[in-house]
N, C-alpha and C positions, 0 to 999 in steps of 0.2 A: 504494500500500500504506500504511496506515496502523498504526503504531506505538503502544506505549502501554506506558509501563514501570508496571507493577503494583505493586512493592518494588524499590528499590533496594537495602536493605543487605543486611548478610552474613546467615551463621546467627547469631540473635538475634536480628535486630533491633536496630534505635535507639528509646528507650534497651532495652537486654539486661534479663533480667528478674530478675538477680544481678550486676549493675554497679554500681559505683560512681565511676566513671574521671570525669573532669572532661564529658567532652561527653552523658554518659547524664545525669549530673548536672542539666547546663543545659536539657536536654528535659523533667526532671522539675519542674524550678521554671519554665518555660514563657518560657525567651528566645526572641527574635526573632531570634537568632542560629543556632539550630539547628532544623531540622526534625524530628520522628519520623520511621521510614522504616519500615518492612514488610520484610520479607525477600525475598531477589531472586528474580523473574520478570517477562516480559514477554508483550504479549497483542501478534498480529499479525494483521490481516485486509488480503484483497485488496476488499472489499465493504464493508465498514464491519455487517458484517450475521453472518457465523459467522467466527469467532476461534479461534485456534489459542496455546494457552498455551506457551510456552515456560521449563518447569521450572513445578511447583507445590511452592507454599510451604506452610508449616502455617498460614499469615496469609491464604489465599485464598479465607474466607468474606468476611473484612474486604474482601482485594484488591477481590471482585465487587460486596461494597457500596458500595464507593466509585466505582465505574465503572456504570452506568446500561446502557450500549451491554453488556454483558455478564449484566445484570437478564434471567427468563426470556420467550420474547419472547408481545407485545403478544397478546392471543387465544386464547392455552393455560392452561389450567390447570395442567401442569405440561408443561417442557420445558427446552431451553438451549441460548445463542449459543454454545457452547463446539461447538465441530468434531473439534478433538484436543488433546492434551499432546505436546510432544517434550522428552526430556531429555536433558540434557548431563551427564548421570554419575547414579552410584546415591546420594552423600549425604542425608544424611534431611533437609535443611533445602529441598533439591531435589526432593522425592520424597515427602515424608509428607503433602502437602499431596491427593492423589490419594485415600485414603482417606477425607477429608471432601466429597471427588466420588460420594460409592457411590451416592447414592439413586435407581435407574435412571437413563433415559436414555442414549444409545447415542453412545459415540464412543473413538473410536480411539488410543493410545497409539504413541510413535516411539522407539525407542532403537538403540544397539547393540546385538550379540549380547550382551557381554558386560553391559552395565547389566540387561537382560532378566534374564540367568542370577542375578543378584546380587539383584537383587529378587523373586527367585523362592527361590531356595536360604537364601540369608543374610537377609534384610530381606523376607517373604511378601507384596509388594504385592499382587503380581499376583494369586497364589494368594486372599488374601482379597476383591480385588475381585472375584472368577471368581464369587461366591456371593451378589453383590448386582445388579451388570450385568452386563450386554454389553459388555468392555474388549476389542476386536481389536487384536494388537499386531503392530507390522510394526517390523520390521528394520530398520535405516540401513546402508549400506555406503560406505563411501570413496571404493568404486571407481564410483557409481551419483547419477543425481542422481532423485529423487523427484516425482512431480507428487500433489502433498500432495491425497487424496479427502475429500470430504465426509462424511459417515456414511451418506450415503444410495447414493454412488457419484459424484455427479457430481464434477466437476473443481472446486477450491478456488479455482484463479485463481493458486496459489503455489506454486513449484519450491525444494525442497531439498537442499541438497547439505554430508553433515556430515567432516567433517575432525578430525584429532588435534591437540588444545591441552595436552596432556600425558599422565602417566602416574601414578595417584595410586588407591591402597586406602580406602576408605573405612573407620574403625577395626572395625567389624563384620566385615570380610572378612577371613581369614589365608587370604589370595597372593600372591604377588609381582607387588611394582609393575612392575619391569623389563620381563615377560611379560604384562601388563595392557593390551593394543590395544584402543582403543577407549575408556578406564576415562575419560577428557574429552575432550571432545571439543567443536567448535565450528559452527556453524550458520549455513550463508548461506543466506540465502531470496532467491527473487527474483518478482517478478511477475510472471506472465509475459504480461501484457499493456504493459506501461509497460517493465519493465527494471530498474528499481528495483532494486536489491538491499540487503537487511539482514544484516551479519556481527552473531552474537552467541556472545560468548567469555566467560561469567563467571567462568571459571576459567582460567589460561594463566601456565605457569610457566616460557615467555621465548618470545622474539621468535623462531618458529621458521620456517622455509621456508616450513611449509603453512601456518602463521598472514601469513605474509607473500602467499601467493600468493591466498589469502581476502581480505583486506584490499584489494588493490588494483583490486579489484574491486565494492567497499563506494561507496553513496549516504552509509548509515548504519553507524554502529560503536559497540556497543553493549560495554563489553572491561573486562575485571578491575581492578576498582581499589582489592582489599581493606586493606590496609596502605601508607602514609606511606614505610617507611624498612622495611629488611631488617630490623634489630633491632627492629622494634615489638611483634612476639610477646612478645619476651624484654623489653625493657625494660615492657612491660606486664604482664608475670606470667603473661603467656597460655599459653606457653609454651617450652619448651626451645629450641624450633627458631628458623629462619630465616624469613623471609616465604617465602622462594624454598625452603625446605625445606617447607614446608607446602604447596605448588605455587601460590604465587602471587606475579609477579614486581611486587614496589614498583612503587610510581611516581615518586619521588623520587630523583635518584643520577646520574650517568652513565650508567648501563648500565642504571636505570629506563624506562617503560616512555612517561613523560611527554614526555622528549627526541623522541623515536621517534614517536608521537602528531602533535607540533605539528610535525612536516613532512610529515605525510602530505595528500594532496589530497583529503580524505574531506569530505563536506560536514560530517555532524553523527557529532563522536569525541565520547562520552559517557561517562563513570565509570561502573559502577555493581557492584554485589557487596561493598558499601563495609565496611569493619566501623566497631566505634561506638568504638571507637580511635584513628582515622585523622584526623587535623587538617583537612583540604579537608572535612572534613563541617559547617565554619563559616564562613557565609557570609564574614564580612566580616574572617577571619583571612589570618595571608599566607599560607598554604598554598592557600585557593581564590584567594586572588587570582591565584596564581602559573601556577593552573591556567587561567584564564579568559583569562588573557591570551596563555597561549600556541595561544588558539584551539579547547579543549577546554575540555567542562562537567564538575561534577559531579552526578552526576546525581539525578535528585527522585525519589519516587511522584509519580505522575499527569504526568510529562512525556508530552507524544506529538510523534509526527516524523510525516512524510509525504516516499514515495520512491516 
């Protein structure tokens, strides 16, 4: 299976387009210190040939142009390596990226019940792609693992099996987080020729059972790494809350997510969901060194893994 992270950072992007924090800064006057980053999604194929998006960005005309293997393929005048989208919650920086997909061509959407509902009622994805293509949307359940189809019907090559990485409203929705099953959720792929398996968490607000029982079954681990330190929201004017109020658990800390990480037997533990915030988003500061060393990346555009 091969891998390919499309954007690594959070909503915004690196640098954000109303920033001015010191590492949007260094992007802008063009250090060798800091990368640009696209906002997060990743593309997974068992074939190297139809690709399955994982979360789309509002950066994923850019994502495709930077990626070649995703370009429409060789012979058509119009068409796409694109197979499906699966997503891991209804946020618009995960989600808006689908309505610059409208221009036909036929392929298939993955969610919960719940992101489904939410993008249909609160956030009309679905609804307005209904009047451009053919968007078939299927279901993810818990309790069920998926053998991911091609748009044509045949078999993908790739098994999915999605899991709960927290509980979290998107500001457009008034319902409760509490009774929101499903509202994040995390994605192991596995191949089902090789065995490979891909965990992909870019949101996950602690170390929980079913994030643990996904994980240790991971070649690859692709896992939340939007904030430095709990207070980073707050000490950056971001906001009131917590990291871990905002459902995403630090990396930084005791009870961060970095400790936990650098023991796990995973071949390739990768950052990514980053915001432009975060100090590990500089190369050659102590924050990535700290990370590097303890056996975990952080993560780029245009990384790719093989599992």
């Amino acid at each position: 299976m091969r891998i390919r992270i499309l954007g690594s950072a959070a909503g915004g992007g690196l640098p954000q387009w109303n920033c001015r924090c010191v590492i949007c800064e260094a992007v802008r006057a063009g250090s060798a210190d800091v990368q640009p980053r696209t906002q997060s999604s990743v593309a997974v194929s068992a074939d190297g040939d139809m690709w399955f998006l994982l979360n789309v960005s509002a950066d994923v005309r850019q994502q495709l142009l930077a990626f070649p293997d995703l370009w429409p393929p060789d012979g058509s005048r119009r068409g796409t390596s694109i197979a499906g989208c699966l997503l891991t919650d209804a946020e618009i920086d995960h989600a808006s990226g689908l309505l610059q997909l409208r221009e036909g061509c036929t392929f298939g959407i993955f969610s919960t019940p719940i992101i489904r509902r939410w993008l249909t009622d609160y956030l009309p994805i679905g609804t307005i792609l209904a009047d451009f293509a053919d968007r078939p949307w299927t279901e993810l359940s818990f309790d069920d693992e998926l053998e991911l189809p091609l748009p044509n019907g045949d078999s993908s090559g790739l098994r999915v099996r999605a899991f709960e990485a927290g509980r979290e409203v998107p500001r457009f929705v008034s319902e409760n987080a509490n009774e929101a099953v499903g509202s994040v959720i995390g994605l192991q792929i596995e191949h089902v020729q090789s065995g490979g398996t891909l965990v992909y968490i870019p949101g996950v607000s602690a170390i929980s059972e079913s994030v643990e029982r996904a994980v240790a079954e991971a070649d690859c681990l692709l896992i939340d790494g939007t904030f430095w330190r709990d207070d980073e929201p707050i000490q950056n004017g971001i906001s009131d809350n917590t990291a871990r109020q905002m459902g995403h658990i630090p990396v930084d800390g005791p009870d961060g997510s970095l400790q936990w990480l650098a023991k796990l037997p995973v071949q390739h533990r990768v950052y990514i969901h980053i915001n432009n915030t975060n100090p590990m988003l500089i190369d050659r500061g102590r924050e990535c060194r700290q990370v590097n060393a303890s056996g975990v990346r952080v993560g780029a555009d245009g990384d790719e893994f093989e599992v």
